[in-house]
MARNUDO-114423 format. One line per 10 residues: their letters; for each residue x, y, z of C-alpha. Coordinates in Angstrom, 2 decimals, m for minus. Layout:
BEGIN
a = X:Y:Z | ...
END
This chain:
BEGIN
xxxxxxxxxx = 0.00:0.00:0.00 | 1.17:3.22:m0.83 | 1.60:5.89:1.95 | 0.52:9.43:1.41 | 2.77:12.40:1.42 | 0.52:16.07:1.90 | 2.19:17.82:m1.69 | 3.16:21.70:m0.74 | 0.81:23.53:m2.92 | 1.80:25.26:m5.69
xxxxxxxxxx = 0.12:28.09:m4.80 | 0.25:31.65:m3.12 | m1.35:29.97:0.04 | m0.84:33.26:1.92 | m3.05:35.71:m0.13 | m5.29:37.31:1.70 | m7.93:37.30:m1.03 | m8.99:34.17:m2.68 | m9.74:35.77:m5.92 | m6.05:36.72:m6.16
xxxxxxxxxx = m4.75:33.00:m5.37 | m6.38:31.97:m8.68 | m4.88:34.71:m10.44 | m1.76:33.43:m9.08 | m2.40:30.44:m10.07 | m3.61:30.65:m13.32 | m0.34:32.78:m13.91 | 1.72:29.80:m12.21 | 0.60:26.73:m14.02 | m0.43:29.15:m18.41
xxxxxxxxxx = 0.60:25.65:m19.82 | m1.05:22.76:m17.62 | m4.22:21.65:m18.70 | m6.96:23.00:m16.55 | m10.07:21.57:m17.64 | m12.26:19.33:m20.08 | m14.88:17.70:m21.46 | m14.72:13.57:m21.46 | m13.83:12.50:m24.70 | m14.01:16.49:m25.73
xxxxxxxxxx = m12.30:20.03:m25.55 | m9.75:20.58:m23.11 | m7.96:23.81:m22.29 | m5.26:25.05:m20.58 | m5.18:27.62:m17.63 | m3.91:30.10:m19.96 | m7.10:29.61:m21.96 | m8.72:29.69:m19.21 | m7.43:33.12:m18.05 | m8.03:34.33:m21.67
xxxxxxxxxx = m11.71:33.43:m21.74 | m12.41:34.52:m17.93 | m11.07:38.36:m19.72 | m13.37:38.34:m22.38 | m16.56:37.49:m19.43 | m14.89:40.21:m17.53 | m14.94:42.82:m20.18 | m18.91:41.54:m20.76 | m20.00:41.95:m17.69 | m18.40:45.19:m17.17
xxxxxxxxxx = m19.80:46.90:m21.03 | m23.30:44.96:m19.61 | m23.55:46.93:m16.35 | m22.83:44.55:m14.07 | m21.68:45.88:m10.82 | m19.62:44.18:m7.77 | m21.32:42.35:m5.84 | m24.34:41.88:m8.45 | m25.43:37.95:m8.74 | m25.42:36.12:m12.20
xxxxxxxxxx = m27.41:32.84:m12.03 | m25.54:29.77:m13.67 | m27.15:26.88:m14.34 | m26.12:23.97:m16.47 | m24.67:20.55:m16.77 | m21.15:19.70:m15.31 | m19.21:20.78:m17.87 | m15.93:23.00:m19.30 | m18.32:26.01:m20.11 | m19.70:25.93:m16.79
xxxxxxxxxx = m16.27:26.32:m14.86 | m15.24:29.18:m17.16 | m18.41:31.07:m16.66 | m18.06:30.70:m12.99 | m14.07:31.61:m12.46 | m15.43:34.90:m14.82 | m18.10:35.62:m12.73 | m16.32:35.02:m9.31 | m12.64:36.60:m10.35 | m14.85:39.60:m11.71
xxxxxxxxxx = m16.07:40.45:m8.34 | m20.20:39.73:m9.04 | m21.54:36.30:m7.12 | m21.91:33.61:m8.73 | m25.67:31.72:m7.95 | m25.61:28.04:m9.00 | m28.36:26.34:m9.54 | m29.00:22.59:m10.38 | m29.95:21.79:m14.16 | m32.37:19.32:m12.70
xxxxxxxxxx = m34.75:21.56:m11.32 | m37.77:22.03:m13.00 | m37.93:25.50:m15.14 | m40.23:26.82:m13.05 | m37.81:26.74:m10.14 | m35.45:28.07:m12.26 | m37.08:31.38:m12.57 | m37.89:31.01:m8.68 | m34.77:30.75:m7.72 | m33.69:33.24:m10.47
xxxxxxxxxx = m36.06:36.03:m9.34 | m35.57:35.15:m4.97 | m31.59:35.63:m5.53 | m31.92:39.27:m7.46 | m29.65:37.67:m10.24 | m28.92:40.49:m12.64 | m28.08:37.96:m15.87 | m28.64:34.47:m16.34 | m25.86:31.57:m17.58 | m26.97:28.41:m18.80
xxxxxxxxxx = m26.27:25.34:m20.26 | m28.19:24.06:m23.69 | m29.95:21.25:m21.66 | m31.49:24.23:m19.60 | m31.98:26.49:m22.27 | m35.43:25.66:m23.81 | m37.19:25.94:m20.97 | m36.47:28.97:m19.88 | m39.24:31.94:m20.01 | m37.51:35.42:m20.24
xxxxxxxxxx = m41.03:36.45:m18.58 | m41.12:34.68:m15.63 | m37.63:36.57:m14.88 | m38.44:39.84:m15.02 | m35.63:41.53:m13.20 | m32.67:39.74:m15.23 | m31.06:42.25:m18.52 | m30.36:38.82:m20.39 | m29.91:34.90:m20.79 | m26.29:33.54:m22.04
xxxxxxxxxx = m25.72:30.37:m23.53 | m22.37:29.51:m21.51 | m21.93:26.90:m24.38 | m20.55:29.43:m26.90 | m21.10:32.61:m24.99 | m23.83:33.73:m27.26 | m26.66:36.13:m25.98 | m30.26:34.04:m25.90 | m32.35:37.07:m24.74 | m31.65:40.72:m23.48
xxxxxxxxxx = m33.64:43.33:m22.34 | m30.88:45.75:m22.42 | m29.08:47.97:m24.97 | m25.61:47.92:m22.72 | m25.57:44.06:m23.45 | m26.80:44.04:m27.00 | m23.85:46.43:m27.41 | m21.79:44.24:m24.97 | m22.09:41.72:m27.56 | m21.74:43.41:m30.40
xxxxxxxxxx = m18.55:44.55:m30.30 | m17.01:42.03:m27.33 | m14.22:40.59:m30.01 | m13.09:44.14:m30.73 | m13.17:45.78:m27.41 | m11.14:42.29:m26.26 | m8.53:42.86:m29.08 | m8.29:46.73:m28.15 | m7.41:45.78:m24.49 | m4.82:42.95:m25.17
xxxxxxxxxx = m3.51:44.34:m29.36 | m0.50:42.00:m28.39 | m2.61:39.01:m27.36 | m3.39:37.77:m24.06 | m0.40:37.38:m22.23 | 0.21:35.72:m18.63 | 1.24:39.59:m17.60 | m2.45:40.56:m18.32 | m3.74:38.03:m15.80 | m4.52:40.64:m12.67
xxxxxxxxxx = m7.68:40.38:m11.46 | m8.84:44.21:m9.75 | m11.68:43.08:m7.39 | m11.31:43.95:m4.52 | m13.18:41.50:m1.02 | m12.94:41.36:2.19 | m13.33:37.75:4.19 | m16.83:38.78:5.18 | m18.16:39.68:1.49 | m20.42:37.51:m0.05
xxxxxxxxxx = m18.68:35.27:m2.58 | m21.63:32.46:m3.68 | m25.32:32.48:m3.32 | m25.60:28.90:m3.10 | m29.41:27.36:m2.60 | m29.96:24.11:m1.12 | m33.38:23.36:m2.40 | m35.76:24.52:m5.49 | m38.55:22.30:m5.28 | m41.04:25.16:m2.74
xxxxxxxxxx = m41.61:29.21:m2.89 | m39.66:28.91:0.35 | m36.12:28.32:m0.93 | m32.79:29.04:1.03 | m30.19:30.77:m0.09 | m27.06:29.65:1.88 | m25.15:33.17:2.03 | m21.04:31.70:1.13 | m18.54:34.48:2.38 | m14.94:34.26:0.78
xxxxxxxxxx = m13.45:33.59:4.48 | m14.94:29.97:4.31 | m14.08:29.32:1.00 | m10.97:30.67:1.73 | m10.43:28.31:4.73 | m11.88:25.16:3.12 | m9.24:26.08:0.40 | m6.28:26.23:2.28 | m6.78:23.36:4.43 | m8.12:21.43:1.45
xxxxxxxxxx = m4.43:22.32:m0.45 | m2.37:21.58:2.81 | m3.75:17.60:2.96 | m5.78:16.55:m0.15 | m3.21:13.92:m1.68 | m3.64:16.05:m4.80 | m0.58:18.09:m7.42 | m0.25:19.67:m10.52 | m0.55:17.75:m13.05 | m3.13:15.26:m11.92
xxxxxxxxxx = m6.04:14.82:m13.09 | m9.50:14.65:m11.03 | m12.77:13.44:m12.70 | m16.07:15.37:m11.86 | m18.69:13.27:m10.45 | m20.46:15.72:m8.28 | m22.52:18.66:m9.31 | m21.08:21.41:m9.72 | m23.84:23.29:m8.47 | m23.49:21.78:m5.03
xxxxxxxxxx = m21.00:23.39:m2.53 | m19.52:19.77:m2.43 | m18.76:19.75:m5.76 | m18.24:23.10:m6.95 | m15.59:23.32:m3.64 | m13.79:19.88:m4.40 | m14.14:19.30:m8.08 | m13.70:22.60:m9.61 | m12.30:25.48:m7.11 | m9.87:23.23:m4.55
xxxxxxxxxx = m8.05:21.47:m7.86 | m7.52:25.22:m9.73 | m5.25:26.51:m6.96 | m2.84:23.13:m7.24 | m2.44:23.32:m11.12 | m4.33:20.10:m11.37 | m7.14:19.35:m14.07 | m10.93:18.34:m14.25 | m12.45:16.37:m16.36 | m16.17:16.83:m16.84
xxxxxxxxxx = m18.53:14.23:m17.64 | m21.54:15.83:m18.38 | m24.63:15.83:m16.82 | m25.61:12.54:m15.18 | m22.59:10.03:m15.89 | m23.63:6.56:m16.74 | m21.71:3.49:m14.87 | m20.30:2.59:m17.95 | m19.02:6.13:m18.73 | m18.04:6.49:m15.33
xxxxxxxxxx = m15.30:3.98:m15.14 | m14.31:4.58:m18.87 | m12.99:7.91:m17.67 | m11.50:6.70:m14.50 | m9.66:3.91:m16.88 | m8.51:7.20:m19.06 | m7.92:9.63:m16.54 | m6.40:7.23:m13.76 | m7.19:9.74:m11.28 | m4.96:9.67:m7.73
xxxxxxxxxx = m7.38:11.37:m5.78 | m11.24:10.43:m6.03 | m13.66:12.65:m4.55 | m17.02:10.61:m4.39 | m20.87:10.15:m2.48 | m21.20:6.83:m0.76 | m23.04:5.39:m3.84 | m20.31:5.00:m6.63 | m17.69:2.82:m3.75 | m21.24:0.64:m2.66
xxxxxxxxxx = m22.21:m0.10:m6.24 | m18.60:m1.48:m7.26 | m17.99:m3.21:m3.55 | m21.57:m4.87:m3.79 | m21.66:m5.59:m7.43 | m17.77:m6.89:m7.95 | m16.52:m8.04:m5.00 | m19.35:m9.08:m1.99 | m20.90:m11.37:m3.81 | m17.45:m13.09:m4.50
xxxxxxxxxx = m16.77:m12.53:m0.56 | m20.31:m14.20:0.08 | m19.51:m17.81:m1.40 | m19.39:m20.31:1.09 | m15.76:m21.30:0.09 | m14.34:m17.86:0.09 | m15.74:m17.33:3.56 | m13.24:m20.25:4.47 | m10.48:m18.77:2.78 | m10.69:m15.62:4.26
xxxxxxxxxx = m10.81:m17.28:7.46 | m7.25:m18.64:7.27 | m4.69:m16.03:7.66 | m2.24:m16.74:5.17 | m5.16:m17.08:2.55 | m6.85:m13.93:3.54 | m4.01:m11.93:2.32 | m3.45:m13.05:m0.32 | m7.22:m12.48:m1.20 | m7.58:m9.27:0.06
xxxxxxxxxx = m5.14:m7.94:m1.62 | m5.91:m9.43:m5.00 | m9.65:m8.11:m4.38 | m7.90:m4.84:m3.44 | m6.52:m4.57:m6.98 | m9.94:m5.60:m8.57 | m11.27:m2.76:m6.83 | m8.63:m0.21:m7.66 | m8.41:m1.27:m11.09 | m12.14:m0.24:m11.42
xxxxxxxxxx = m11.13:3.13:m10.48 | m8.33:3.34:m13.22 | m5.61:1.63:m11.57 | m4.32:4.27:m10.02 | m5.82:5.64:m6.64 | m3.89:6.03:m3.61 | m6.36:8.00:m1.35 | m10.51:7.57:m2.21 | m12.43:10.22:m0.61 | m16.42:9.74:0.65
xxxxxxxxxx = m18.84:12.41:1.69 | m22.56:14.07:1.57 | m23.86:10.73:3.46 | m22.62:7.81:5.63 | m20.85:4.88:4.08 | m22.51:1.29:4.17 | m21.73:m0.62:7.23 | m20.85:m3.65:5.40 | m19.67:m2.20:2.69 | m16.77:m0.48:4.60
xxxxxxxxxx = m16.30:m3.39:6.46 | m15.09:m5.11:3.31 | m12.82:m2.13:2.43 | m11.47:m2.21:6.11 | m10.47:m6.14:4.94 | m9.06:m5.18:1.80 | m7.04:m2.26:2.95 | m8.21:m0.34:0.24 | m6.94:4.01:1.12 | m10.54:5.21:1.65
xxxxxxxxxx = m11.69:8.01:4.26 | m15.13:9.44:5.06 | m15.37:13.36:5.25 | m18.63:15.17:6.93 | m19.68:18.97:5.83 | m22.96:21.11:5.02 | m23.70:23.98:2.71 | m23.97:26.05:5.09 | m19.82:25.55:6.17 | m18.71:26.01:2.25
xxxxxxxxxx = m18.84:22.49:2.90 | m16.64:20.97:5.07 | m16.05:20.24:9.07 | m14.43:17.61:9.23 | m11.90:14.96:7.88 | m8.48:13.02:8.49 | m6.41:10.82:6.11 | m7.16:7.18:5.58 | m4.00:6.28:7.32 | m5.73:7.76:10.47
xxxxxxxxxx = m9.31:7.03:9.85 | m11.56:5.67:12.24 | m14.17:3.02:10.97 | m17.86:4.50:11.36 | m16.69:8.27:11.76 | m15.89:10.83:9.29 | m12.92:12.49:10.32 | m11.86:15.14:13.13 | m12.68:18.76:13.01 | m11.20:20.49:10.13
xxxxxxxxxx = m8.12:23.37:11.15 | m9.94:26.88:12.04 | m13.36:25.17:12.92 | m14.46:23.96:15.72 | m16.76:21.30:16.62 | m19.16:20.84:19.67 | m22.06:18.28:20.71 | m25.04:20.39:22.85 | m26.08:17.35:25.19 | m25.69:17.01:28.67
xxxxxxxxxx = m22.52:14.96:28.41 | m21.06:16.41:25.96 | m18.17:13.47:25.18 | m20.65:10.63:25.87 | m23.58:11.04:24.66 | m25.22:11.95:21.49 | m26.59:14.96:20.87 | m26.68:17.94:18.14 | m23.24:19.05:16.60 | m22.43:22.59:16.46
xxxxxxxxxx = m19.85:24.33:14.52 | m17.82:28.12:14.87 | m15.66:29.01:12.48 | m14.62:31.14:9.31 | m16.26:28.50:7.82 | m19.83:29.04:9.20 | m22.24:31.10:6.05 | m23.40:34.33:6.44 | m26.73:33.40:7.03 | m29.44:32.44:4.52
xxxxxxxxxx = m30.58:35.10:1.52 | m33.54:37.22:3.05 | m34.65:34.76:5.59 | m34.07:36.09:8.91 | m35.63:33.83:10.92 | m34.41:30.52:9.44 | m30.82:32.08:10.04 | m31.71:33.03:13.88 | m32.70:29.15:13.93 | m29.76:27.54:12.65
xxxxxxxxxx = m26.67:30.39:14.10 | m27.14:31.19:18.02 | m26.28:34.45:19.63 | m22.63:33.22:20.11 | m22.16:32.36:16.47 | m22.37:28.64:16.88 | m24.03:26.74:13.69 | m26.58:24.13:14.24 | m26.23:21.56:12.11 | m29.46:20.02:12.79
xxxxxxxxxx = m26.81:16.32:12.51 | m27.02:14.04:15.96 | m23.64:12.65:16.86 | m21.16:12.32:19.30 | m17.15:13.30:19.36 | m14.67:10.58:20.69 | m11.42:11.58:23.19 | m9.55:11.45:19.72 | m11.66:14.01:18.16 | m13.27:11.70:15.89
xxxxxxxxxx = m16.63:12.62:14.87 | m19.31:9.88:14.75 | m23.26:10.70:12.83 | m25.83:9.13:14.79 | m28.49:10.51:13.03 | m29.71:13.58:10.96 | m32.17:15.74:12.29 | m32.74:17.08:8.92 | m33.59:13.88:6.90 | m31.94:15.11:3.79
xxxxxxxxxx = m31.11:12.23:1.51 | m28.47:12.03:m0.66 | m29.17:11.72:m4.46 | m27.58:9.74:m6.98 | m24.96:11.81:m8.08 | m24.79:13.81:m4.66 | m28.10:16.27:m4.69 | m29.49:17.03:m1.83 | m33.46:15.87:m1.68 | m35.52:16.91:1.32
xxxxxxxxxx = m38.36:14.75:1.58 | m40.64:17.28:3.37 | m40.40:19.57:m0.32 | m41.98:16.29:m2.11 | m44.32:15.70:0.54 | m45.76:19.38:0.12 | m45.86:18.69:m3.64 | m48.10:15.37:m2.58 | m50.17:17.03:0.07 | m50.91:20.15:m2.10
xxxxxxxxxx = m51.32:18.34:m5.31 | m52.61:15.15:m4.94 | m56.66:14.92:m3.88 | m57.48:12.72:m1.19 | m54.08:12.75:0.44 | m54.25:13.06:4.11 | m50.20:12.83:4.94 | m47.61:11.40:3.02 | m43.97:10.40:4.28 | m40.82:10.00:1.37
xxxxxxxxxx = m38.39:7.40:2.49 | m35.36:6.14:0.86 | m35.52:2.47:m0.02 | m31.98:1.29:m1.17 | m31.81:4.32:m3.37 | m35.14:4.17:m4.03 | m37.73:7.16:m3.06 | m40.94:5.48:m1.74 | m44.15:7.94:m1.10 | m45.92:6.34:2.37
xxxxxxxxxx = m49.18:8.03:2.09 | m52.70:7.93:4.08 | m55.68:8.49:1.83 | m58.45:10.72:2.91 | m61.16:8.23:2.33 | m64.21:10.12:4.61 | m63.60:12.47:1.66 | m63.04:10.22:m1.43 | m66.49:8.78:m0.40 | m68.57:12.16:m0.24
xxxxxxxxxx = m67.48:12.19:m3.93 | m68.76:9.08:m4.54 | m65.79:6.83:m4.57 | m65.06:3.22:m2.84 | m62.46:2.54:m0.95 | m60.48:1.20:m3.82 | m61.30:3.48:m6.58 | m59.11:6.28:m3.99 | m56.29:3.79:m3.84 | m56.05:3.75:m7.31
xxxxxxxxxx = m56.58:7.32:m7.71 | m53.57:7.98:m5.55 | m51.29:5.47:m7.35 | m52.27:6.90:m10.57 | m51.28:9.94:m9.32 | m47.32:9.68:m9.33 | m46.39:11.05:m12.82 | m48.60:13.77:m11.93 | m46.46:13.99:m8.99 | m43.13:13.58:m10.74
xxxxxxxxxx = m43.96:16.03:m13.23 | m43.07:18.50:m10.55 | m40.27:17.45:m9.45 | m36.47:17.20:m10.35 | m35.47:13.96:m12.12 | m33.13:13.25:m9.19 | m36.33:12.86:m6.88 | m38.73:11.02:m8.94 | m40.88:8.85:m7.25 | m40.26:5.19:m7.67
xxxxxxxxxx = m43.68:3.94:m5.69 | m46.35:4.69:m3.83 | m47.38:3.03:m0.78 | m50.81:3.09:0.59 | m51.32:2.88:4.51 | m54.76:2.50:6.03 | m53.43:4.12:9.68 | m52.26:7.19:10.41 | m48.36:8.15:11.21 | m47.12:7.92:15.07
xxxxxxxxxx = m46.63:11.29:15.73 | m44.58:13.72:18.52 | m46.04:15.99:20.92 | m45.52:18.74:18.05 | m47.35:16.35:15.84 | m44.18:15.68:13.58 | m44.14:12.51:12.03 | m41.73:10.42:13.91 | m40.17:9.35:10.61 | m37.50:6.73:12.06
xxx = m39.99:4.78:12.40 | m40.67:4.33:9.08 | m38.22:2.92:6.48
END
């Protein structure tokens, strides 16, 4: 096994101002390839740098001020990183929003953030209604930076003459001397506008100042087994403070590379560009490690005769580590540190990469910390937890004892948000007086430090390529939407959303129906239901239950109780 040396960056880790590490960066590393599209364009960071000038010089002939938001949404993909670095390096905040969401939560989301323009992918493009967004001067394809729609004559003449005005400002070309990026933020600005939900007309806006991304950055740099030259391939989306921190920003500052692969990466594509790319460093939700270990290798463990084998110690490794190449190999061949977060691993399943010694750690973070709190190398992983508290942050458990027992974990830090986009009172719930975080996550800390989830007080569940779904927002679509619905409950069913709902039948019979006739009705009644709702939280079934939900004194559902 190989053991992992923490790289020095190769970066100006001591700028104050994040914006002007990249512009170091970008200077440091003009000839390393930055980023691209699987089996499409790649570009270096000097062309990087060169396209981020000509977005600058847009949104500056546009009218767009510092500070303004521009809305990007999109696909993972090379477009969408070089709108975002030109947005961000400009000195206007970047608001990304999930491709998956439905158009009309799109312009929500649009319209609640004050976005002045509007980024987005081809995939996104059609359904958008220039109408619905009444405040925004335009729409830009980020595909070829063409202009959609506009509602202004600064941008129509933005557009017009954007090749000349870029070839008056650089007449000698675009040189690495003409990378110097003028905006000027302090830690306590607002860098990204990042929502963590679309699906109600009650979104939040998680408020992103650059002192957390600037200390997820620099710890990220100081132990992520990652250099220049390296490639990592982008599984998360982007529009997720997950993956637009560790699969677009963190790498950019090293002089590594990303390589996109679109919008929702098939299996088969998946491993075809880890086989390609034979990535070092994998940055991955639980579901991608459980698939391989429980498709490739525990059903092999399972067999009688195995289970022998790996009871006599001589055999078992040997077997373990020929496994341990079987699963490596599926991840190009080439990984010497696998990192999991957004959910908890599989019990068994990292039981069997305990056996096979395969370099896998589990890391634990929110939106709302830009994301992370805490992790620790494999080397020094502890089975079940997900790392200590990250430098600069701290964490706490509010319980009575606070080292043995469970009870909520808080967090202080430069990493803690702002507070969330014109909601006042869901940011007085979630930050206390004394500028402790809630995170709304059960768990306890050992005397190591070592952070162990117990439970989740929010119920979010983790999509499959990372999105966060909150089952209460498809509940409200079901309540509000579906007649004869009394309450519903979502639940996640081995990756699987399953709607647990009690039919109003006193009502279903004053119009006439039987008993059965409203069963049927409310079965029927899930593409009516996932016609709302993002592709990542379809529903797969609906489950009819004749008794109502056990509920708490505050009549909440007690959903543990239901799986």
């Amino acid at each position: 096994m190989k053991r992992i040396i923490h790289r020095t960056p190769d970066c100006d880790m001591n700028a104050v101002s994040l914006i002007k590490m990249y512009e170091d960066s970008f200077r440091r590393h003009w000839d390393n390839k930055a980023l691209s599209d699987f089996q499409g364009e790649t570009i270096t960071y000097g062309e990087l740098a060169r396209r981020v000038a000509k977005i600058h010089i847009l949104l500056e002939e546009a009218g767009i001020a510092k500070g303004d938001k521009v809305a990007l949404c999109g696909k993972n993909c090379l477009a969408w990183g070089v709108s975002f670095f030109g947005v961000m390096t400009y000195g206007a905040v970047p608001v990304p929003l999930l491709n998956d969401f439905k158009p009309a939560s799109v312009h929500m989301l649009v319209n609640h953030s004050d976005s002045k323009l509007l980024m987005v992918g081809e995939i996104v493009l059609e359904g958008m209604i220039p109408e619905e967004m009444p405040d925004i001067i335009g729409i830009i394809l980020m595909d070829d930076m063409s202009c959609q729609f506009s509602r202004s004559k600064a941008l129509d003449k933005a557009f017009a003459g954007l090749d000349k005005k870029f070839d008056k400002k650089y007449p000698n070309g675009f040189t690495i001397e003409d990378v110097v990026y003028q905006a000027e933020v302090s830690g306590d600005d607002l860098a990204v506008l990042n929502y963590t939900s679309g699906t109600t007309s009650d979104p939040k806006g998680v408020m992103v100042p650059y002192r957390a991304l600037l200390l997820n950055m620099k710890f990220a740099c100081s132990v992520l087994p990652l250099t220049k030259d390296e490639t990592v391939v982008s599984i998360l989306p982007m529009a997720h403070m997950f993956g637009l921190s560790f699969q677009l920003m963190f790498e950019l500052l090293l002089g590594s590379s990303i390589c996109y692969l679109g919008k929702m990466p098939t299996p088969k594509i998946l491993f075809a560009a880890f086989a390609e790319e034979k990535p070092k460093l994998i940055i991955t939700v639980p579901l991608v490690i459980e698939k391989v270990i429980k498709q490739k290798v525990q059903p092999v463990m399972e067999k009688p005769l195995m289970k022998i084998a790996m009871a006599i110690p001589g055999l078992r490794q040997l077997i373990g580590k020929k496994i341990r190449t079987q699963v490596l190999n599926a991840f190009g061949g080439n990984v010497d540190s696998l990192i999991v977060g957004g959910a908890a691993l599989n019990a068994d399943v990292e039981k069997i990469l305990r056996k096979i010694k395969f370099p896998y750690t589990v890391g634990y973070g929110t939106t709302e910390c830009a994301p992370l709190i805490s992790y620790v190398d494999w080397e020094k992983y502890k089975r079940g937890s997900c790392g200590v508290a990250m430098t600069g942050c701290t964490v706490d458990v509010f319980s009575d004892n606070r080292r043995d027992n469970v009870g909520e974990l808080l967090v202080k830090g430069d990493n803690v948000m702002l507070g969330y986009y014109k909601n006042p009172n869901a940011t007085r719930d979630v930050i206390d007086p004394e500028g402790w975080y809630h995170t709304g996550d059960m768990g306890l800390i050992d005397r190591q430090g070592n952070i162990f989830i117990k439970g989740r007080c929010k119920d979010m569940i983790l999509g499959p390529s990372g999105q966060n779904i909150y089952p209460e927002e498809l509940e409200e679509v079901i309540n509000n939407n579906v007649k004869y619905v009394t309450e519903s409950l979502v639940v996640d069913r081995k990756h699987r959303l399953v709607a647990l709902i009690v039919p109003d039948f006193e009502a279903g019979k004053a119009d006439g129906l039987t008993a059965k006739q409203i069963r049927e009705h409310i079965v029927d009644s899930r593409k009516e239901i996932n016609e709302q709702l993002p592709m990542y939280s379809q529903i797969s079934k609906i489950e009819i239950r004749t008794e109502p939900f056990e509920k708490t004194p505050k009549n909440s559902i007690r959903r543990f109780l239901y799986k």
